[in-house]
C-alpha positions in Angstrom: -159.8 134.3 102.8 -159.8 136.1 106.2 -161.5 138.9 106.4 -159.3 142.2 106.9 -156.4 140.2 105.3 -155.3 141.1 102.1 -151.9 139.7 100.5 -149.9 142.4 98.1 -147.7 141.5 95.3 -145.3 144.4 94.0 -143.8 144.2 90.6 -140.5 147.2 89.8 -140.7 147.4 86.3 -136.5 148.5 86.0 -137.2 148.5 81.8 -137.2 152.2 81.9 -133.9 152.2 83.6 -132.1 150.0 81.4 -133.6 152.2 78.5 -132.7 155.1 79.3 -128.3 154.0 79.9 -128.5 152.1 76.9 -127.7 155.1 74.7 -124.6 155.6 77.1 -123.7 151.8 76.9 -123.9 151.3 73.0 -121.6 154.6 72.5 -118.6 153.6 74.9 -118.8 150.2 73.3 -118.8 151.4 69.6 -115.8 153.7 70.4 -114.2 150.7 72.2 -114.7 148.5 68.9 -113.5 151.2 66.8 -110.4 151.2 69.1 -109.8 147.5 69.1 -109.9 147.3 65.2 -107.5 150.3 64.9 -104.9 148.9 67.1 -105.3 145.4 64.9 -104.9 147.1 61.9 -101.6 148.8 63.0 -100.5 145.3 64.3 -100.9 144.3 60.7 -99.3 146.8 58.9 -96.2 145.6 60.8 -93.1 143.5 59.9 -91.7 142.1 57.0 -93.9 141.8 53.5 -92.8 139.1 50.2 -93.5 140.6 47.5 -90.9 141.8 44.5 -87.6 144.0 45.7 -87.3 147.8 44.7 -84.6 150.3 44.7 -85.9 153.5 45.8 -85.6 156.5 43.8 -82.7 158.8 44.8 -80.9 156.4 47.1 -79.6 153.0 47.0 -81.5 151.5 49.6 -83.7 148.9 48.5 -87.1 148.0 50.2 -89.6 144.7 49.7 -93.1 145.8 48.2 -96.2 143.5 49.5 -97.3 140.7 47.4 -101.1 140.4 45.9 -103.8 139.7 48.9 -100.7 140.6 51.6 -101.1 143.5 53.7 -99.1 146.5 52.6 -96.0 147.0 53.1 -94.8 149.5 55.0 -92.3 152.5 53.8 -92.6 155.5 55.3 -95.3 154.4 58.0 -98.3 157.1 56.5 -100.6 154.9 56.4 -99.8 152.7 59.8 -99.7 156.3 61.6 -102.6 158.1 60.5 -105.5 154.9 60.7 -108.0 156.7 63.8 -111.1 154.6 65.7 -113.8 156.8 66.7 -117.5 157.3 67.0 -119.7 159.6 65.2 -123.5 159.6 66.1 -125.3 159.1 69.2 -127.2 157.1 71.1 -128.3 153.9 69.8 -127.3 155.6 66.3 -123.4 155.6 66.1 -120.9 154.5 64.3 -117.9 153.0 64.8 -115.5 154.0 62.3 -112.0 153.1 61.4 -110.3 155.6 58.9 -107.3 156.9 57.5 -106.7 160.3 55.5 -104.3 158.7 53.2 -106.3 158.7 49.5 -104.3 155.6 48.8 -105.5 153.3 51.9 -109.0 152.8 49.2 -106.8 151.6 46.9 -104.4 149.4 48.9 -107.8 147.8 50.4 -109.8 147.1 47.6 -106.9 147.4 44.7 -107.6 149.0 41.1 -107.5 148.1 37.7 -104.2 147.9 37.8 -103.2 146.1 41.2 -104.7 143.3 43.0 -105.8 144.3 46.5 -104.2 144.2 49.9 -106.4 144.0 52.4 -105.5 145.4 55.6 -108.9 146.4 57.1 -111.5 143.8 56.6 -108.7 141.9 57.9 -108.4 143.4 61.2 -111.7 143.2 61.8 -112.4 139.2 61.0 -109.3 139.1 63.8 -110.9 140.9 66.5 -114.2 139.3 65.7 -115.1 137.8 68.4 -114.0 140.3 71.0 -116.4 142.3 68.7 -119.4 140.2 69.4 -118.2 139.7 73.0 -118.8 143.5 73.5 -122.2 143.8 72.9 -123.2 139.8 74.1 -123.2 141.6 77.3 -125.0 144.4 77.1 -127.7 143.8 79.1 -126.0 141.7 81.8 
């Protein structure tokens, strides 16, 4: 080497960067997964249901129940209206949750003793799956 020459190599280490949005990142994503699962679950709890005919009390209408493992039907639309996606937490430590106030929607998802269950939830989120997964693939892109 020359003398009086010198070559120079500068590394920018951007890690720190990244770091410090990814709080930021991970909480508009969570809300946007909680947001994505809500809508799907309303989608479900949509439209027309199979299972056994009822009259309902005080009238002479007549509506169709849901059948065993079928999402539930829908009567009065408490359940479809009140399901909410938000975050709780912050930073890399939220949640995304998807809830409803109704006392019943536990026992529409996971059933009782003394009906079988119909699964609204867990089944809008196997549906929007893979735009789950798509959402945080990216993260760092």
């Amino acid at each position: 080497m020359a003398r009086g020459r010198s070559a120079t190599v500068k590394f920018q280490n951007y890690i720190p960067d990244l770091l410090s949005q990814l709080p930021e990142e991970i909480e508009a994503r969570m809300l946007t997964v909680a947001l994505l699962i809500e809508a799907e679950v309303k989608e479900i709890l949509t439209g027309q249901r199979t299972g056994r005919w009822y009259t309902i009390p005080s009238t002479k209408k007549e509506w169709q129940a849901s059948a065993p493992f079928e999402a539930p039907a829908v009567r009065l639309g408490d359940l479809r209206r009140n399901y909410r996606g938000f975050t709780e937490g912050e930073g890399i430590y939220t949640e995304g949750i998807v809830a409803s106030p109704t006392i019943y929607s536990k026992w529409l998802e996971f059933g009782t003793r003394k009906m079988q269950p119909r699964p609204h939830l867990r089944r809008a989120a196997y549906n929007v799956l893979s735009q789950i997964e798509g959402e945080f693939v990216g993260i760092f892109e």
